[in-house]
N, C-alpha and C positions, 0 to 999 in steps of 0.2 A: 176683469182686468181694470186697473183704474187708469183714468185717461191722467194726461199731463198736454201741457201747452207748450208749445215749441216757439224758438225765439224769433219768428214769424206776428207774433203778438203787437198790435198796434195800441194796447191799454184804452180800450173805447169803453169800457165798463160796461158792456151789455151781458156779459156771464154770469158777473156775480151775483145777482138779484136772481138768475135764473138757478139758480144750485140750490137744492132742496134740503143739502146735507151742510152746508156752510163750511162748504171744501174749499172755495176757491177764495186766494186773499191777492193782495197786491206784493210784490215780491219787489226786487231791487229793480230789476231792470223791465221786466214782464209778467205777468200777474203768475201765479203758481197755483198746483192742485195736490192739496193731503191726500194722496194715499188712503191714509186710515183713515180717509173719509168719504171719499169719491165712491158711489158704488155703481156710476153709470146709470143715477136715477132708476135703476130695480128696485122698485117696492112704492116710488111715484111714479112715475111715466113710462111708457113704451121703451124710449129713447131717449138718449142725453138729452139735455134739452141745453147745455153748454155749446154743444156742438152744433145746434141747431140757430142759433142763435147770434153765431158769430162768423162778421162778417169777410173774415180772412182766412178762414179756414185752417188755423194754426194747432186746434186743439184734439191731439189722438188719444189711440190708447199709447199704453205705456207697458214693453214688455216686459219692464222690469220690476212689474207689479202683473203678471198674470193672475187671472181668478177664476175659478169657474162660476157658471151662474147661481149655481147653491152656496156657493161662498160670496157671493155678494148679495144672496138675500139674506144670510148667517149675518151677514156686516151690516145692512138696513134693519134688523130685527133687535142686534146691538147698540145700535146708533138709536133705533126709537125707546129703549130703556132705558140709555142714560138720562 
């Protein structure tokens, strides 16, 4: 499932540098997370490290992007071949 940021988001920049996948950008009003990029750090880390790292605690999954976890290592396997 790929996480998204909910509008709880205080734009402190401490996410972006931490995304492995270069999901996360700055959006209109609060930073945003691609989907078709986000794999929840599977294939770098244990754990988001998005979510780790931010201090308001704004950043979930997103159930409108379920996935299982062989589909987000399918997605990190994709992402490291392009």
């Amino acid at each position: 499932m790929a996480l998204k940021i909910i509008d709880t988001c205080i734009n402190c920049d401490a996410c972006i540098a931490e995304c492995p996948n270069d999901a996360i950008a700055e959006g209109d009003t609060i930073y945003t997370i691609d989907a078709e990029r986000c794999t929840e750090c599977v294939g770098h880390f244990d754990e988001p490290q998005c979510i780790g790292v931010c201090p308001v605690e704004c950043i979930v999954k997103d159930p409108a992007h379920a996935e299982s976890p062989d589909q987000l290592q399918a997605k990190f396997q994709r992402l490291q071949a392009a």
